[in-house]
Each structure stands twice: as C-alpha cells, then as structure tokens.
C-alpha positions in Angstrom: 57.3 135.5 143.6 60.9 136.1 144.7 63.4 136.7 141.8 67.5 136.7 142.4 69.8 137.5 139.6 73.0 139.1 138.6 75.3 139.9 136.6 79.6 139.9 136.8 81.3 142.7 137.2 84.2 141.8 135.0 84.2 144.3 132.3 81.7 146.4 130.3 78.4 144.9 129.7 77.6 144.0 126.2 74.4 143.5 124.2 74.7 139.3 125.6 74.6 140.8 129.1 71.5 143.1 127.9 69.6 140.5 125.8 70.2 137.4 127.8 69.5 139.5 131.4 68.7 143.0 131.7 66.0 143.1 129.2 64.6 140.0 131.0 65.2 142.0 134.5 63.3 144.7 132.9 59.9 142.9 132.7 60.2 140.7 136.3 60.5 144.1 137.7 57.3 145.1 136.8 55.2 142.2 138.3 57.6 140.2 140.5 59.8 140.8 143.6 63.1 141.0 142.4 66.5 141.1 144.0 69.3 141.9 141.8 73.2 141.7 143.0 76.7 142.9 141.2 78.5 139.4 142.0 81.9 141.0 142.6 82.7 137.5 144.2 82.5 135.6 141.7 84.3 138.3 139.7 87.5 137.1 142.0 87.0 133.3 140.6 89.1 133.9 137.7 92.6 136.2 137.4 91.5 139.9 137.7 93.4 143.2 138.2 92.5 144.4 141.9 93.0 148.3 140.6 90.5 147.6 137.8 87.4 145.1 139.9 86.0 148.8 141.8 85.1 150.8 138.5 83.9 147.9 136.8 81.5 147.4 140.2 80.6 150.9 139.7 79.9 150.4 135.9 77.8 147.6 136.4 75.6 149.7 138.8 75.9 152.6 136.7 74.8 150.4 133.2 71.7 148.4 135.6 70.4 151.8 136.6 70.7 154.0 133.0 68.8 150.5 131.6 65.9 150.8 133.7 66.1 148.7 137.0 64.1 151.0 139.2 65.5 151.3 143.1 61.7 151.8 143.5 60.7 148.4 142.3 63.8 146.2 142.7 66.6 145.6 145.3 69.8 146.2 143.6 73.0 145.4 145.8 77.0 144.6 145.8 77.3 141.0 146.5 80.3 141.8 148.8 78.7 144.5 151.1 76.3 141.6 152.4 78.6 139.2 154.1 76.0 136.5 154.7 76.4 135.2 151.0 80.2 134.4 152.2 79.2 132.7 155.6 75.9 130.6 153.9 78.3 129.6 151.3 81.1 128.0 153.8 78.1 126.6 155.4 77.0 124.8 152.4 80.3 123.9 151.4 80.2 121.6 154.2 77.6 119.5 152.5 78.3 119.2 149.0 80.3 116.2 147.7 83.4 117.8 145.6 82.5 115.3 142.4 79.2 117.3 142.3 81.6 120.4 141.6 84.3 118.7 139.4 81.3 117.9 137.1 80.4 121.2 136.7 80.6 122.0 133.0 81.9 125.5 133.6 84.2 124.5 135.6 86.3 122.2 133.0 86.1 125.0 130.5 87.5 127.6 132.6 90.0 125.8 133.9 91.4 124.4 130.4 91.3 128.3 129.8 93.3 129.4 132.7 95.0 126.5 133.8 97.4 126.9 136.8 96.1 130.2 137.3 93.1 128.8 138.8 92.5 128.9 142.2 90.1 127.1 144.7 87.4 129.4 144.3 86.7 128.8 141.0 85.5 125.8 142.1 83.8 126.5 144.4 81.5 129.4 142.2 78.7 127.2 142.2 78.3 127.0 146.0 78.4 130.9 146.2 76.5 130.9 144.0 73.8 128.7 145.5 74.2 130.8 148.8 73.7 134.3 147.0 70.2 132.3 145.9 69.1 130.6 148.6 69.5 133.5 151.6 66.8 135.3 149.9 64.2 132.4 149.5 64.5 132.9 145.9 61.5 131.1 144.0 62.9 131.4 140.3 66.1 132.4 138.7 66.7 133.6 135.8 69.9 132.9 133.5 71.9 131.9 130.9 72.0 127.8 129.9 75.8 127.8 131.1 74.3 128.5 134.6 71.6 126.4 134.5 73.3 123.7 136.0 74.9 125.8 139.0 71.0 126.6 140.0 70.3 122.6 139.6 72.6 122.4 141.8 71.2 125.4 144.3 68.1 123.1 144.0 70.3 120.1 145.4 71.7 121.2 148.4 68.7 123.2 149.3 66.9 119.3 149.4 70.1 118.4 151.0 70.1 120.8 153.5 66.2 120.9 154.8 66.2 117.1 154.9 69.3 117.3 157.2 68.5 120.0 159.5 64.9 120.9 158.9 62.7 122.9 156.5 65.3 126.0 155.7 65.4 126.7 152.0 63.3 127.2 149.1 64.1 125.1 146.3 64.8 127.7 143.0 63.5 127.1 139.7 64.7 128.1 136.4 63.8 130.5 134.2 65.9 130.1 130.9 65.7 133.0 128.5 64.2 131.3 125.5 66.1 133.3 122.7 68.7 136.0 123.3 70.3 134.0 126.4 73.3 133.3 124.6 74.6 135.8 122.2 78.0 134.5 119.7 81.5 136.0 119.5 81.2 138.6 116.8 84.4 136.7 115.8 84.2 133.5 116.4 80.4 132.5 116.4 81.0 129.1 117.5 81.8 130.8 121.4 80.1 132.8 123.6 80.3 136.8 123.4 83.0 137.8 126.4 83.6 141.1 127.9 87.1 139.7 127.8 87.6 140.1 124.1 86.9 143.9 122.3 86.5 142.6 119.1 84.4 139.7 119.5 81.3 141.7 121.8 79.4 144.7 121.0 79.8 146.8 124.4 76.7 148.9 125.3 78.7 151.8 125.6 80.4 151.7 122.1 80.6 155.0 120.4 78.1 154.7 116.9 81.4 153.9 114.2 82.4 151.0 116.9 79.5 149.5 116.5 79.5 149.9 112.5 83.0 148.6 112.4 82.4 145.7 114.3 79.0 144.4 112.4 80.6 144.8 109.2 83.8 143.6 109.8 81.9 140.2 112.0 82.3 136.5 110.8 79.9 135.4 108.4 79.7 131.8 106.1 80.3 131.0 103.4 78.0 131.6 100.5 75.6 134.5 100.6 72.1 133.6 102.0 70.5 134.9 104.8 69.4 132.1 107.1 69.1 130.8 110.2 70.9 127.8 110.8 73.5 127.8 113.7 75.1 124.3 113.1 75.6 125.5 109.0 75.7 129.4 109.2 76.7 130.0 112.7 77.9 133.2 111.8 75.1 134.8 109.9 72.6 133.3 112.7 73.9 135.1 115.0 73.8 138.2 113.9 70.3 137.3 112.7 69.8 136.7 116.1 70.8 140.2 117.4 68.6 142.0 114.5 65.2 140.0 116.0 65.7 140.6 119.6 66.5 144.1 119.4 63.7 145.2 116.2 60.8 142.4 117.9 61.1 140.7 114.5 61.0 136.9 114.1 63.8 135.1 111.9 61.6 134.2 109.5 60.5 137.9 108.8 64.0 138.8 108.9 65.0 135.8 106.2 61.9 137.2 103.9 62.8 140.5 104.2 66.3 140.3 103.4 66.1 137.5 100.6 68.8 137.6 98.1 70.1 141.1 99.4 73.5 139.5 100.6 75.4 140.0 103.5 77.4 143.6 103.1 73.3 144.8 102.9 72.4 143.1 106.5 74.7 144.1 108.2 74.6 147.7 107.3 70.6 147.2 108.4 71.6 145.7 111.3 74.7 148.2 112.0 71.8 151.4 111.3 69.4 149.4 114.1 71.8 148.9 116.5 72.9 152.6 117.0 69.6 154.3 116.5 
C-alpha cells in the first residue's frame, strides 16, 4: 500500500508534529510503502522569512531522521527538488471550481489570521496539496482532522480528472490519527499547538528546565480534578492527553492514578515523563 505524508517546514517540530505524525510514520514504515516529503511549498503559503525557510528545511530532515524514518524503508524528499508536484498542481488547478477552495475551512481561518498578507497561494494549498498526493498513486494518507478535508478533496479531482481524461489517479483514503492528532496550545487549550508560538508548544528539541517550565507554568481549569473532559476541562485534558500518548496509558488509568493528587502533582509527573 502506498503511503504519502509530510510535514511543514515552518519552524521546529513539537511533540503535535511527533504525536499526530511521526510516531504514526514510525509504524507505516515498517509494513507499508511510504513516501514522506518536507512540504517547503506549502511553507511559502503563509508570510515567512526567506533567510530563515533553508535551516528550518534542514531541521525537519534532521528531526525525521534522529526520530527513526529509515532511508532504507522510506522515501524521504524536499517537496521543491521534485518539480512535478508544481506542474500536476497547475494542471489540476485547471479543473477545480474556486468555491470548492473558498470553502475550505483552513482557508477562512488563515486568512482572518493574516489578512491582507495573504497571497494567492494560500488558496490554492489544497491543490498542491492534492498534486504532491496524487503523482505518487498514493492509496492512504495519513493526517491531522484540519487536513482531512484537503485530501477529500485530492479524492475529488482525482474522480474529476479520470472521468475527464481517462483512468489516471488513484483515489486517496484517509487515515485519521485516532488520538494524539491534534495536540492543544499549552496556553490556550482551546487552539491548536503552533510552531509559531514558544510558549504555547513543547518543541522536541527543548533543553529538560524548558520543558519543566512550560508544563508547570500551562493553562489548567478551574477547580482541581483530574479529568478528561475537553468541552469543561480543556486545559487539564490536554495535558492528560500528552501523559497517555507518550507513557501507552489510557485516560482512565491516568484519572485513577492521579485521583485527588491535584494539579501542581501532574504536571510535575508529566514534566519528569516528558524529559526522561
């Protein structure tokens, strides 16, 4: 089974980008064939420092390789040394209706976010995106559920495209991380981890009192309990979240084993967990 993922290039990876991806990467490689590409593209979508976009290339690379994607079992690749994904993407630009990408969810949060800084190829993303897919005959992707909907529509024009002009594409599948895929801002748990902000994400790199500072000093709830419950206790469930995916324990054994131990005590757990 062909598998294509990747991950941008736009700062230093962080335990989302591990949890929700490389860990999943980790145990395709093993059994699947698996093509992996540092979208430096799509990096470009959004306002970036052109000094700054090489090292963080060479990061990504750096941080896929020390975290175990093997050259020997996987293809991994710069998205921009190939520059068929640029041409299949004009291509399929040509057949996609432009309300299909003003509907795009991403899209109308990024560009409330950046506003007239935006350019074209923001979007645009999804088509790249569904070209970087579709030119390897990808049969399942694995990501995130803010991309499902770009591969939904990968799926689309790859229907599109082979009723129009013959049999050409595979249609891609999904393969959404169950838990893990979408790790909180350490700071604002209603949001998304981002590279973007230092305080908010735990960066794989972070020196051991980083990492302690930042999971004590996290948002919690009010009250004291440990428990899982992201529309009451955002806060506290995700960093309940972090503790099971990186000990293999389930929330419930998590809730038990910190019952009535507050949460100055879990995170100082959690804090010991994460640097060992």
């Amino acid at each position: 089974m062909k598998i294509f993922s990747g991950i941008q290039p736009t700062g230093q990876l962080h335990i989302g980008n591990y949890l929700g991806a490389i860990k999943q990467f980790l145990e395709l490689q093993e059994t699947e064939d698996c093509v992996f590409c540092i979208v430096d593209l799509h990096a470009m979508t959004i306002p970036y420092d052109p000094k700054v976009l090489p090292n963080n290339v060479l990061d990504a690379a750096a941080c896929y390789l020390a975290s175990g994607i093997d050259p020997e079992k996987s293809i991994l690749f710069i998205q921009s040394k190939v520059s068929e994904h640029s041409e299949l993407a004009w291509i399929l630009n040509c057949v996609t209706p432009i309300g299909d990408l003003l509907r795009m969810i991403q899209y109308k949060d990024k560009s409330k976010q950046f506003k007239e800084e935006i350019g074209a190829g923001l979007l645009n993303y999804p088509i790249l995106m569904a070209a970087d897919i579709l030119l390897y005959k990808t049969d399942l992707v694995p990501v995130g559920q803010d991309q499902e909907q770009h591969v939904e529509l990968s799926r689309t024009l790859a229907r599109k495209f082979n009723s129009r002009f013959g049999k050409t594409f595979v249609e891609p599948r999904v393969k959404l991380q169950k838990s893990g895929a979408k790790i909180m801002s350490l700071t604002n748990p209603k949001k998304k981890m981002s590279q973007s902000i230092p305080s908010s994400c735990l960066y794989l790199f972070d020196e051991p009192e980083i990492i302690k500072k930042k999971i004590m000093s996290a948002v919690t709830d009010p009250g004291k309990q440990i428990k899982y419950d992201p529309a009451k206790k955002p806060g506290i469930s995700n960093l309940l979240t972090i503790y099971g995916l990186f000990s293999n324990k389930t929330v419930k054994e998590l809730e038990k084993k910190f019952k009535g131990q507050g949460y100055a005590k879990f995170k100082a757990e959690l804090a010991k967990l994460l640097i060992k």
